[in-house]
N, CA, C and O atoms as a MOPAC input file, in Angstrom:
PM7 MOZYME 1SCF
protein

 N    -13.57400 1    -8.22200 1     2.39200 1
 C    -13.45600 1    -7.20000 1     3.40600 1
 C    -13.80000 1    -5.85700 1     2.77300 1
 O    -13.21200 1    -5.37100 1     1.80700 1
 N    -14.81100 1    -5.32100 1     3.42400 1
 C    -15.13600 1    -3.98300 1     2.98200 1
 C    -14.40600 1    -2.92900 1     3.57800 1
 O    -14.57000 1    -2.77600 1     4.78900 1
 N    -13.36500 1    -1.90600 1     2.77100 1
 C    -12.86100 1    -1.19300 1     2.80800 1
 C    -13.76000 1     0.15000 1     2.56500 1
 O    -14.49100 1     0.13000 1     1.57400 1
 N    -13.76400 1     1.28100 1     3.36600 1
 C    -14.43000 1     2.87600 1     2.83300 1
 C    -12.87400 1     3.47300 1     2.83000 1
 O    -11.81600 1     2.92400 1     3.13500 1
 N    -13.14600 1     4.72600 1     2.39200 1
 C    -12.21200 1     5.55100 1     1.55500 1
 C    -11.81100 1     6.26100 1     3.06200 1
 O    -10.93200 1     7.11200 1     2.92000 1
 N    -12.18900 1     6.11900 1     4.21900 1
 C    -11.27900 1     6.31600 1     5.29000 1
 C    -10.00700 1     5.74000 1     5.67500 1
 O     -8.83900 1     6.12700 1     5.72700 1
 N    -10.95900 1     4.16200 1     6.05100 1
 C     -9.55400 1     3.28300 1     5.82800 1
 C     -8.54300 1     3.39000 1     5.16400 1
 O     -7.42300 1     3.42600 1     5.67400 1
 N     -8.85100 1     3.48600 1     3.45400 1
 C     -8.47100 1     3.37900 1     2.32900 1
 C     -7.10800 1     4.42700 1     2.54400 1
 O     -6.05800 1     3.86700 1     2.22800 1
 N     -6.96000 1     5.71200 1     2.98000 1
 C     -6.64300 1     6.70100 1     3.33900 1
 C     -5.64600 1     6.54100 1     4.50500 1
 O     -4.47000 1     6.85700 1     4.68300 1
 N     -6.57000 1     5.94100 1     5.20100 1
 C     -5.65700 1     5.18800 1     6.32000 1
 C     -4.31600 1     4.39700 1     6.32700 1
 O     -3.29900 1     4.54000 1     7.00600 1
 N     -4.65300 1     3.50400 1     5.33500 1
 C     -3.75100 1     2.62600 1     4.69900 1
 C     -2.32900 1     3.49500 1     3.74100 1
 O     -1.15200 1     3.41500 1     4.09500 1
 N     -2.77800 1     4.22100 1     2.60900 1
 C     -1.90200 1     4.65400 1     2.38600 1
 C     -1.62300 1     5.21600 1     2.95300 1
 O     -0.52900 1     4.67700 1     3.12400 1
 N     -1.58000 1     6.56200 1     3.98300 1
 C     -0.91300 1     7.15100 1     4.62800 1
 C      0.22500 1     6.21000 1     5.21300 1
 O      1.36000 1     6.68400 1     5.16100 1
 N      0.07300 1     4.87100 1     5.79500 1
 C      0.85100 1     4.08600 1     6.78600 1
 C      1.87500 1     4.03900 1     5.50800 1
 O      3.08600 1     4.21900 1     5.63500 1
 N      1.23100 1     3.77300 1     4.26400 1
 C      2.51000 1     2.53600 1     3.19300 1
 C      3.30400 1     3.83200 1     2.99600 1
 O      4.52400 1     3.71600 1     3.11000 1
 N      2.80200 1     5.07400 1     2.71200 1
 C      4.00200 1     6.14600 1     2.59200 1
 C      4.81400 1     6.78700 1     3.36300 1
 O      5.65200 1     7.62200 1     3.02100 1
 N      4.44700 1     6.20400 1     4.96200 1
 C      5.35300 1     6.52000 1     5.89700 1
 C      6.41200 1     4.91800 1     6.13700 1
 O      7.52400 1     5.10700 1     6.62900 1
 N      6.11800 1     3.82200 1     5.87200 1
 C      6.86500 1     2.84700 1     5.86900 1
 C      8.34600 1     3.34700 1     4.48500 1
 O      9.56100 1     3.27400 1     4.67500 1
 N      7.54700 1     3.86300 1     3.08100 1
 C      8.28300 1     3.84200 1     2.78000 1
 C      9.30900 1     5.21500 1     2.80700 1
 O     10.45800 1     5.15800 1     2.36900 1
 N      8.62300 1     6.64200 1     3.47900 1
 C      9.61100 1     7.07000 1     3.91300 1
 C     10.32000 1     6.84800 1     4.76200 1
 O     11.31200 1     7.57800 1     4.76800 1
 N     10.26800 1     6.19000 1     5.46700 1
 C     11.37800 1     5.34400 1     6.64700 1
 C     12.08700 1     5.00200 1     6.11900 1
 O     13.14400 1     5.56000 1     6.41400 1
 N     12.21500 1     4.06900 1     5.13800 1
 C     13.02300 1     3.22800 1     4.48800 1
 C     13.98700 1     3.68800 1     3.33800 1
 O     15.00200 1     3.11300 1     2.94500 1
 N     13.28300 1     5.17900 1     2.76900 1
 C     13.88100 1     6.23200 1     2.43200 1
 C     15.39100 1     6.81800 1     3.22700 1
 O     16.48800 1     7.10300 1     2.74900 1
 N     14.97400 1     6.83500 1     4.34900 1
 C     15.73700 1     8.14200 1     5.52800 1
 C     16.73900 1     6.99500 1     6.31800 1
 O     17.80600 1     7.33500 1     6.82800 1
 N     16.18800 1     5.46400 1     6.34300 1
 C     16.82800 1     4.66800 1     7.50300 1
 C     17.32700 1     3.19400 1     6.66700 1
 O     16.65700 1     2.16200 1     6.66800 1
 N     18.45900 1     3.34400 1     6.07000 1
 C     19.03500 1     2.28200 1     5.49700 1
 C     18.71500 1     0.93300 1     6.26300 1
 O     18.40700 1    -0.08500 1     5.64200 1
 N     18.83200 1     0.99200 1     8.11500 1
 C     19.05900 1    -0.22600 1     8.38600 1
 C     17.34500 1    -0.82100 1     8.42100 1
 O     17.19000 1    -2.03200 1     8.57200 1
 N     16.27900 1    -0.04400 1     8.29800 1
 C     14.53600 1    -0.32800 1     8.13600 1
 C     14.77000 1    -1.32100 1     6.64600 1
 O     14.54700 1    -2.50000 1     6.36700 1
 N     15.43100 1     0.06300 1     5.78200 1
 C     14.91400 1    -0.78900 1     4.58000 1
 C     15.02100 1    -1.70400 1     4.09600 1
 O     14.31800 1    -2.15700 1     3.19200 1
 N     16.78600 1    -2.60300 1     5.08000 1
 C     17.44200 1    -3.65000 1     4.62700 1
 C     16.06500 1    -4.85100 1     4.83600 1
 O     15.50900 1    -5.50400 1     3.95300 1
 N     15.69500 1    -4.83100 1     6.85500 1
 C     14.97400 1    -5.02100 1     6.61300 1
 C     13.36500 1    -5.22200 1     6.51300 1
 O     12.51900 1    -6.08800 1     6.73200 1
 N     13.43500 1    -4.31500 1     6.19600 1
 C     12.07000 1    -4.01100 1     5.25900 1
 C     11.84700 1    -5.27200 1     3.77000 1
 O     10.79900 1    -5.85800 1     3.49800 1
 N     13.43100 1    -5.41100 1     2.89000 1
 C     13.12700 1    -5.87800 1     2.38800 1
 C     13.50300 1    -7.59500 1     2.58500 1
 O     13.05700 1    -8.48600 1     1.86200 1
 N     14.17500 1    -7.73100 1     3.42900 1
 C     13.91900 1    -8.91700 1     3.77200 1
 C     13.36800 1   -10.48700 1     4.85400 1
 O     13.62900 1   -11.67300 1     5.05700 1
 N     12.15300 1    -8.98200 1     5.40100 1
 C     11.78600 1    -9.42800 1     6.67700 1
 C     10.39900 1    -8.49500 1     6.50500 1
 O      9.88800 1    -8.20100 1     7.58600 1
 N      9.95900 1    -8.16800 1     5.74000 1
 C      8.83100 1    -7.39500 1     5.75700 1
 C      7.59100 1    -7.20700 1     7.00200 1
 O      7.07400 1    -6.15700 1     7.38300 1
 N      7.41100 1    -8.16800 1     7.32200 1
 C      5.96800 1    -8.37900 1     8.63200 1
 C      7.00800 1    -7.65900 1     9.22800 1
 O      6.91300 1    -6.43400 1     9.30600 1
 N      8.25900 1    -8.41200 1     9.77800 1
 C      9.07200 1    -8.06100 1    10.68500 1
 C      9.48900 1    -6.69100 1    10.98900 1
 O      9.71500 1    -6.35500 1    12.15200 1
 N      9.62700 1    -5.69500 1     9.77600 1
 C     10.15800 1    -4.33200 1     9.66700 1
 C      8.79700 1    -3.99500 1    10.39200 1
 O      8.74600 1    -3.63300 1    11.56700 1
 N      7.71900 1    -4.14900 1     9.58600 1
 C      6.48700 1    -3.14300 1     9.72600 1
 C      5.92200 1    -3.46100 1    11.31900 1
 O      5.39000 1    -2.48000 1    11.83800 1
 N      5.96200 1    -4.55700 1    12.06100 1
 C      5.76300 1    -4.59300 1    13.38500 1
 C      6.90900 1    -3.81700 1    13.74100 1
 O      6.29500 1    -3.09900 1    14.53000 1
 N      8.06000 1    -3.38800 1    13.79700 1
 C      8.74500 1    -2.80100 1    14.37300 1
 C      7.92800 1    -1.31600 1    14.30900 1
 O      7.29500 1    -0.65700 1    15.13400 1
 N      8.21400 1    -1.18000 1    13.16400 1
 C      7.13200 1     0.58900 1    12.61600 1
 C      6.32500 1     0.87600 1    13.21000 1
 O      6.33100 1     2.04100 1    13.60800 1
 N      5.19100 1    -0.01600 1    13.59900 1
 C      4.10900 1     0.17900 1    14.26300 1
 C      4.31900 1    -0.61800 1    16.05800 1
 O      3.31200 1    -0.75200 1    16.75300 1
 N      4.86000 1    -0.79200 1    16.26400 1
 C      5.50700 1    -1.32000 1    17.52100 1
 C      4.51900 1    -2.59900 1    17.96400 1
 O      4.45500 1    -3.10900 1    19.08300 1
 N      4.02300 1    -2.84400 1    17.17100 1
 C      3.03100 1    -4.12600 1    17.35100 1
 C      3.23000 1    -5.16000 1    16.81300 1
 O      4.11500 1    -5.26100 1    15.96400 1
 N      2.45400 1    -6.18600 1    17.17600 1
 C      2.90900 1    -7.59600 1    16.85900 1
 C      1.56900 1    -7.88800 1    15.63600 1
 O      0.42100 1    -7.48900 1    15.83300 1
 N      1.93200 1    -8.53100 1    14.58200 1
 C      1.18500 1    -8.69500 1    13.84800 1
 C      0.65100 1   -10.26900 1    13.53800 1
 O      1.70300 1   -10.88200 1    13.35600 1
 N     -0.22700 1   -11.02100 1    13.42100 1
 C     -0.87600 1   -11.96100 1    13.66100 1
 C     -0.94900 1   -12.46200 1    11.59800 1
 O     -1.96900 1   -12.42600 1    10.91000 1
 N      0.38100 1   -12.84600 1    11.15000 1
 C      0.30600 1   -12.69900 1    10.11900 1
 C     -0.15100 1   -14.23300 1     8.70800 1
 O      0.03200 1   -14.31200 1     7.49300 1
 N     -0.69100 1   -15.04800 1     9.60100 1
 C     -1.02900 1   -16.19900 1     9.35700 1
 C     -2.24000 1   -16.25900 1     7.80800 1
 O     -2.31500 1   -16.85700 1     6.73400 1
 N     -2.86600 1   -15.41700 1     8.44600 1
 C     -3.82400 1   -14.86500 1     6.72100 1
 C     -3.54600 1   -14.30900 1     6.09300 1
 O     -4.11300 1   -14.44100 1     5.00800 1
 N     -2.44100 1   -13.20200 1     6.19800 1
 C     -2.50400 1   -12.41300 1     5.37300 1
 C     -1.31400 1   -13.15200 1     3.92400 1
 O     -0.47000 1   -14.04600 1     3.97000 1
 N     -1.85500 1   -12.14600 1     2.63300 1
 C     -1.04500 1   -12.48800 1     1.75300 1
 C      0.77400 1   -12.31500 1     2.43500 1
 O      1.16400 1   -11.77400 1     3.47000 1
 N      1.70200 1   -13.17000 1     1.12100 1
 C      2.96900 1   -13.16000 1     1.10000 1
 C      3.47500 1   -11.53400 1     0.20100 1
 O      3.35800 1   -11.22600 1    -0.98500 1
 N      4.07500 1   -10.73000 1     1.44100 1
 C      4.77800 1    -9.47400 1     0.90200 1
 C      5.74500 1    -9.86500 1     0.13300 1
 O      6.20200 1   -11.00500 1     0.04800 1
 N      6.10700 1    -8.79900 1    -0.50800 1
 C      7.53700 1    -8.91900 1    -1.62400 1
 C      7.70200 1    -7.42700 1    -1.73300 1
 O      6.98400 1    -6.57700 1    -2.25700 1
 N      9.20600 1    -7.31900 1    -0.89200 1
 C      9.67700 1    -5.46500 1    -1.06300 1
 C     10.74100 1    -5.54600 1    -1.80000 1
 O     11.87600 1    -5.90000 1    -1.48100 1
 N     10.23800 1    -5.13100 1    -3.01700 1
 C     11.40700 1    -4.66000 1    -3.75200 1
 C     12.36100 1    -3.26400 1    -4.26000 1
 O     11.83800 1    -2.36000 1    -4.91200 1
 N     13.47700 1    -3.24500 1    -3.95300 1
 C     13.92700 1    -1.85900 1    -3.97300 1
 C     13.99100 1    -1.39600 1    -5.60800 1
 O     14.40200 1    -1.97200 1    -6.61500 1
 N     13.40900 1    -0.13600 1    -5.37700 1
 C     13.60800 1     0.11200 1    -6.68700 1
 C     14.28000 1     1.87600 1    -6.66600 1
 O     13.78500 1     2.79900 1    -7.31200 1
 N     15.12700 1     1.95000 1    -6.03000 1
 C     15.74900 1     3.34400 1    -6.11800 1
 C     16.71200 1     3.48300 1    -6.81600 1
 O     17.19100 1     4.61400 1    -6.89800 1
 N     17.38000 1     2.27000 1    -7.62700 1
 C     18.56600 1     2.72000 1    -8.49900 1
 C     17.88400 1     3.39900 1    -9.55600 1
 O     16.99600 1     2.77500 1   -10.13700 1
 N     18.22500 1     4.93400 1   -10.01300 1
 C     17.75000 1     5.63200 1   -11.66900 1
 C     18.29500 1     5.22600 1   -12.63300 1
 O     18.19500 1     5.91400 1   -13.64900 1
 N     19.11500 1     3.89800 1   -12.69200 1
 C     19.25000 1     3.45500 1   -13.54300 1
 C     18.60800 1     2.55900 1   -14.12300 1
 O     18.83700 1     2.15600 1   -15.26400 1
 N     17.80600 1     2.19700 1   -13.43400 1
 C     16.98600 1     0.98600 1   -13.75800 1
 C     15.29600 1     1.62200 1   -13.79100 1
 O     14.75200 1     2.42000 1   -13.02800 1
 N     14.78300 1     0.92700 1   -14.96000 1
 C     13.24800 1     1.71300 1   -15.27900 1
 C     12.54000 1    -0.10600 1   -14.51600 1
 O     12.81400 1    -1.19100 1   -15.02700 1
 N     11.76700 1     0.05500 1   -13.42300 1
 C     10.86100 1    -0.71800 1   -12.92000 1
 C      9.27900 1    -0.85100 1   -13.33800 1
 O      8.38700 1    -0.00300 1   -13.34900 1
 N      9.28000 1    -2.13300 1   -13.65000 1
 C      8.07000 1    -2.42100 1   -14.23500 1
 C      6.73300 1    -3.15300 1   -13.19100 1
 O      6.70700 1    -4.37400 1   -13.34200 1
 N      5.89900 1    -2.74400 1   -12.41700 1
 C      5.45300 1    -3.42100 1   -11.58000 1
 C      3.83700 1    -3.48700 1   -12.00000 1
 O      3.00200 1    -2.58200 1   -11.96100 1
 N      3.71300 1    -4.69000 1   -12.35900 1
 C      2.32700 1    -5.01300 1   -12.76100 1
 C      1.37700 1    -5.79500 1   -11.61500 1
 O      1.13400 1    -6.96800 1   -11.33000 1
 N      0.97100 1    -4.44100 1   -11.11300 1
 C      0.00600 1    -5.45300 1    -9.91600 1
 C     -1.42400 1    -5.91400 1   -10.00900 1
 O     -2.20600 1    -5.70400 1   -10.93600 1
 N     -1.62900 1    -6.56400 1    -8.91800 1
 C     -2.76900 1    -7.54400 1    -9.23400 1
 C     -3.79900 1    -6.64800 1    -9.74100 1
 O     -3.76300 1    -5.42000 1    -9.67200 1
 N     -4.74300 1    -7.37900 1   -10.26800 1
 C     -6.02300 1    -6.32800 1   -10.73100 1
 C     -7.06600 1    -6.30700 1    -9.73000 1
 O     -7.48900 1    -7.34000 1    -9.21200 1
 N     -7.57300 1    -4.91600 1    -9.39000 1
 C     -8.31700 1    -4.39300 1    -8.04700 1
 C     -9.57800 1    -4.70700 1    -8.48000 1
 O    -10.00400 1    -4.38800 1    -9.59000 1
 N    -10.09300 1    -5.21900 1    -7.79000 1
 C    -11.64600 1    -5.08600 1    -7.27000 1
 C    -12.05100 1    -4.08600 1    -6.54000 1
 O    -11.64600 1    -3.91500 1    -5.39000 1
 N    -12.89600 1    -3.31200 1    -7.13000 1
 C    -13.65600 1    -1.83500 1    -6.98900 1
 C    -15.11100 1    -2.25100 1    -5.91600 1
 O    -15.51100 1    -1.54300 1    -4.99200 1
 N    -15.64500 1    -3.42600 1    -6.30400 1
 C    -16.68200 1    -4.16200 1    -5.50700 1
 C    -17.11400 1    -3.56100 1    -4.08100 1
 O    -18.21800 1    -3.06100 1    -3.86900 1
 N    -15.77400 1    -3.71900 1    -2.84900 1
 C    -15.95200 1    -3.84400 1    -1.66800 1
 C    -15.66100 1    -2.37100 1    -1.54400 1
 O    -15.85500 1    -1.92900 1    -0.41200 1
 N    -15.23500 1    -1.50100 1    -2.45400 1
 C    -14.18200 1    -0.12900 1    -2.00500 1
 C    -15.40400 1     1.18900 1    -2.16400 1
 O    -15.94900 1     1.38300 1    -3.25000 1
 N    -15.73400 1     2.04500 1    -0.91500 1
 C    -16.13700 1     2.80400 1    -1.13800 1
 C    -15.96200 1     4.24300 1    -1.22700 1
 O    -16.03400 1     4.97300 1    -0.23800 1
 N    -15.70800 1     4.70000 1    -2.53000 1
 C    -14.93600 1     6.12600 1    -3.12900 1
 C    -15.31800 1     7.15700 1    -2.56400 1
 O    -16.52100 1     7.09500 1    -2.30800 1
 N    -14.76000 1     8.24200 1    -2.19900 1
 C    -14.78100 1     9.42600 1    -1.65400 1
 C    -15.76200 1    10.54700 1    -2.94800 1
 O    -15.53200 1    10.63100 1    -4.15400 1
 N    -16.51100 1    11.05000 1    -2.39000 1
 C    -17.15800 1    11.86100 1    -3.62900 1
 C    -16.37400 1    12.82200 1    -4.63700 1
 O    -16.97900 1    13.43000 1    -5.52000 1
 N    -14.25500 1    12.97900 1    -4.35800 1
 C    -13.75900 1    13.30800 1    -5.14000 1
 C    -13.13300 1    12.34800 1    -6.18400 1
 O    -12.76300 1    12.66600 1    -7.31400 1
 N    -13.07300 1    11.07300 1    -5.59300 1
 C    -12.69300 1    10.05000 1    -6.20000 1
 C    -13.59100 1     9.57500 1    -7.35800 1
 O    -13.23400 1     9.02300 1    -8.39800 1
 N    -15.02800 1     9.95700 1    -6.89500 1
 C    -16.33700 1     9.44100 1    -7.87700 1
 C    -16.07500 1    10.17900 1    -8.87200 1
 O    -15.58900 1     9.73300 1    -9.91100 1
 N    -16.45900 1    11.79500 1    -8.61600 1
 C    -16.17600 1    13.06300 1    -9.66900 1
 C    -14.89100 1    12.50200 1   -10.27200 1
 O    -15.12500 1    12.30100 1   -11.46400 1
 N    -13.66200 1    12.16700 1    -9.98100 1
 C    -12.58700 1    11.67000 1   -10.68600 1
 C    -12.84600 1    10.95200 1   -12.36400 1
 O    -12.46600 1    11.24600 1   -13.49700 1
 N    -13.82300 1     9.72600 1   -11.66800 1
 C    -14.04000 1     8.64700 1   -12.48400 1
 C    -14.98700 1     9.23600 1   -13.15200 1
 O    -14.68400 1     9.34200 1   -14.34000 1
 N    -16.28900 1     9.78100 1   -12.81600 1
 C    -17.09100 1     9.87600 1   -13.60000 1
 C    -17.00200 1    11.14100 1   -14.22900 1
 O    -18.09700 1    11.58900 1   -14.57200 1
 N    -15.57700 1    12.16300 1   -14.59400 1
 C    -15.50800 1    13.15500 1   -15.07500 1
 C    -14.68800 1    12.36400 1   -16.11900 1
 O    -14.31800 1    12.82700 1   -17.19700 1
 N    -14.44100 1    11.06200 1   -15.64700 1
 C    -13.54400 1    10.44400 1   -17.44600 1
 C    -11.97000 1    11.13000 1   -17.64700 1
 O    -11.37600 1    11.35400 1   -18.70100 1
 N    -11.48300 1    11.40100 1   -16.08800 1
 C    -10.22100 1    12.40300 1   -15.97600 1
 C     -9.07600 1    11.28100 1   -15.91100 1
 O     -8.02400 1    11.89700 1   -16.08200 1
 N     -8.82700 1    10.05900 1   -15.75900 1
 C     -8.00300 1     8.99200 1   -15.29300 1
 C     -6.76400 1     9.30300 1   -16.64200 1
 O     -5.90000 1    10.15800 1   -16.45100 1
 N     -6.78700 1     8.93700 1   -17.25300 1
 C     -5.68300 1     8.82400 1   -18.53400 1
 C     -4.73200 1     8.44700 1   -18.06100 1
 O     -5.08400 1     7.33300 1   -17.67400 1
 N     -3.46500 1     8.59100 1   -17.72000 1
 C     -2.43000 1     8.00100 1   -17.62100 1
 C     -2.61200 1     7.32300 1   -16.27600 1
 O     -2.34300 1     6.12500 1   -16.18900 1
 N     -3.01900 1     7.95500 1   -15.29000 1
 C     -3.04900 1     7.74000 1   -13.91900 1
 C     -4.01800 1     6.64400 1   -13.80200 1
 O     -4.07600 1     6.33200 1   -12.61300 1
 N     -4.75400 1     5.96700 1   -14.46900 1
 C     -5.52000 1     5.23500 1   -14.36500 1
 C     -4.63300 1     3.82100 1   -13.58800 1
 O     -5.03400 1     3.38000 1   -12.51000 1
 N     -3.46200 1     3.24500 1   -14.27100 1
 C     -2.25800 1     2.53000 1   -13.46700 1
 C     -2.00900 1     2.74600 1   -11.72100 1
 O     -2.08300 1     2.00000 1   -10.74500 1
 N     -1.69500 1     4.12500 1   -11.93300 1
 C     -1.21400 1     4.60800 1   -10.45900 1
 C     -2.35000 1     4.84600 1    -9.24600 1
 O     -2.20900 1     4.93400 1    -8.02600 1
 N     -3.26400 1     4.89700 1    -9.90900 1
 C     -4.52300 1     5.00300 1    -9.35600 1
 C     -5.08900 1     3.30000 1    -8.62800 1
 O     -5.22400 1     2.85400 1    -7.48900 1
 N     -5.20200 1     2.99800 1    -9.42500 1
 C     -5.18000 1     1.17500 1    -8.45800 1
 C     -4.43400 1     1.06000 1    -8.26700 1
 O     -4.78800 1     1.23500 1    -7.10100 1
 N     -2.91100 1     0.80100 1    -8.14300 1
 C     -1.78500 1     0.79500 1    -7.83600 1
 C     -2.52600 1     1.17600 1    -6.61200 1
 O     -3.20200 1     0.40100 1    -5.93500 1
 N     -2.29600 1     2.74700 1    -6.32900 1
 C     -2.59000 1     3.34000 1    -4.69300 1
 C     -3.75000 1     2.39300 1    -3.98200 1
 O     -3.61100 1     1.96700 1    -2.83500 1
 N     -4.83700 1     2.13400 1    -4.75100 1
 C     -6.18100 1     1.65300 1    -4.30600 1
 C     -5.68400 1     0.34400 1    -3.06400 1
 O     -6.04400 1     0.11300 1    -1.90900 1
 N     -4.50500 1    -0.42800 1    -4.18600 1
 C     -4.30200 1    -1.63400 1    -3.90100 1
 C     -3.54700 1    -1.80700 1    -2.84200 1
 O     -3.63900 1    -2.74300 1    -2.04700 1
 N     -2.56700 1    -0.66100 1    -2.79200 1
 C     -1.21100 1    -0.76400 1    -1.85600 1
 C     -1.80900 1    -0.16600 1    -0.49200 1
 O     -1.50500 1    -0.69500 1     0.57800 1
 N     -2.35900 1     0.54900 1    -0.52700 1
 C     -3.68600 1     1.36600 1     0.90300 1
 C     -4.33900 1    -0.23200 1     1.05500 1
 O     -4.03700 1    -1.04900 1     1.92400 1
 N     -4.87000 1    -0.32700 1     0.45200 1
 C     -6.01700 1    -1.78100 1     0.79800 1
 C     -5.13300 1    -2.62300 1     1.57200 1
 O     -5.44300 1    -3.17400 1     2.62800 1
 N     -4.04700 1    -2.68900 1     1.00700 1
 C     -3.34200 1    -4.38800 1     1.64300 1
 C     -3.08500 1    -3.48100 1     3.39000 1
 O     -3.50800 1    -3.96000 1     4.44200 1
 N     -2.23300 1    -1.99700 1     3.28000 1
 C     -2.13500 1    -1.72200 1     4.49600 1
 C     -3.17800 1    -1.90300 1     5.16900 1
 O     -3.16700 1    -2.73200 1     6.07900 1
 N     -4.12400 1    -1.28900 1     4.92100 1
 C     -5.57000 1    -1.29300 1     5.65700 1
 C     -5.81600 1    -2.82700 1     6.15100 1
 O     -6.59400 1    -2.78900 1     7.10300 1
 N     -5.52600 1    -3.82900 1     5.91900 1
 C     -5.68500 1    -5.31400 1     5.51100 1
 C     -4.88500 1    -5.47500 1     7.19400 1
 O     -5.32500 1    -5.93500 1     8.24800 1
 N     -3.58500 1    -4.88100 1     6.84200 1
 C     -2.53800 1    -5.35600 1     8.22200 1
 C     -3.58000 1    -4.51700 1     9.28000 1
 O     -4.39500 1    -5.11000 1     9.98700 1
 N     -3.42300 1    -3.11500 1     9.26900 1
 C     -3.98200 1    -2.09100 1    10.52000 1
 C     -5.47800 1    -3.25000 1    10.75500 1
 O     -5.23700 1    -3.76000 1    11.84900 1
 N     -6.37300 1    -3.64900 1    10.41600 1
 C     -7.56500 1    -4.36500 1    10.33900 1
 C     -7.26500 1    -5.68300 1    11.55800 1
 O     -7.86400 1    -5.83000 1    12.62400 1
 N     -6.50000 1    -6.26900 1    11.17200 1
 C     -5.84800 1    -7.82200 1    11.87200 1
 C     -4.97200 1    -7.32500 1    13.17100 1
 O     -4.81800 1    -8.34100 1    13.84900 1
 N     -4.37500 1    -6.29500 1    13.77400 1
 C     -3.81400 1    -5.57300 1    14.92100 1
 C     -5.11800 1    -4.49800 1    15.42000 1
 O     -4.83300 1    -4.43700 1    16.61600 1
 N     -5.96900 1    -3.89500 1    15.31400 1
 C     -6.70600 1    -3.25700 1    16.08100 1
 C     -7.30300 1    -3.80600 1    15.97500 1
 O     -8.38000 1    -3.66600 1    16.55500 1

């Protein structure tokens, strides 16, 4: 599935309003995390057709006591088409630490984009 950096945009915007919800509304996040399709059709008031899509896993990670380690899958750049600040990003050789958090976002936008894709 070819994703552009609209979508892409698209997507995260949704995953950072799911997870400010879940921030602000204890009874979302319960579940959020143990009903995931289920929370996020509520969020979006739609029914989601969730037969293809991958298996979610929400895990809370707001205790500061605890340092969370989340190693996610490795992104394919292939189908994704970068915004000309995103290019300048990469091809200014600026990534260094953020290089992690940076697919991280790529990935977590993509999968939203993935749900919004299968409902509109």
């Amino acid at each position: 599935m070819k994703i552009t950096s609209e979508e892409l945009k698209e997507g995260q915007e949704l995953y950072m309003s799911v997870i400010s919800k879940a921030w602000k509304d204890s009874a979302f996040k319960k579940t959020l995390i143990e009903k995931p399709v289920q929370a996020i059709e509520q969020f979006l008031g739609k029914s989601i057709d969730a037969t293809d899509m991958p298996h979610f896993v929400v895990e809370d990670q707001t205790d500061s006591a605890t340092i969370y380690l989340n190693i996610p899958k490795k992104v394919s750049l292939e189908n994704l088409e970068l915004s000309e600040e995103q290019l300048e990003l990469i091809a200014g050789g600026d990534f260094g630490a953020h290089a992690g958090a940076f697919a991280s976002g790529i990935a977590s936008g993509a999968a939203f984009m993935a749900i919004l894709k299968k409902i509109f």
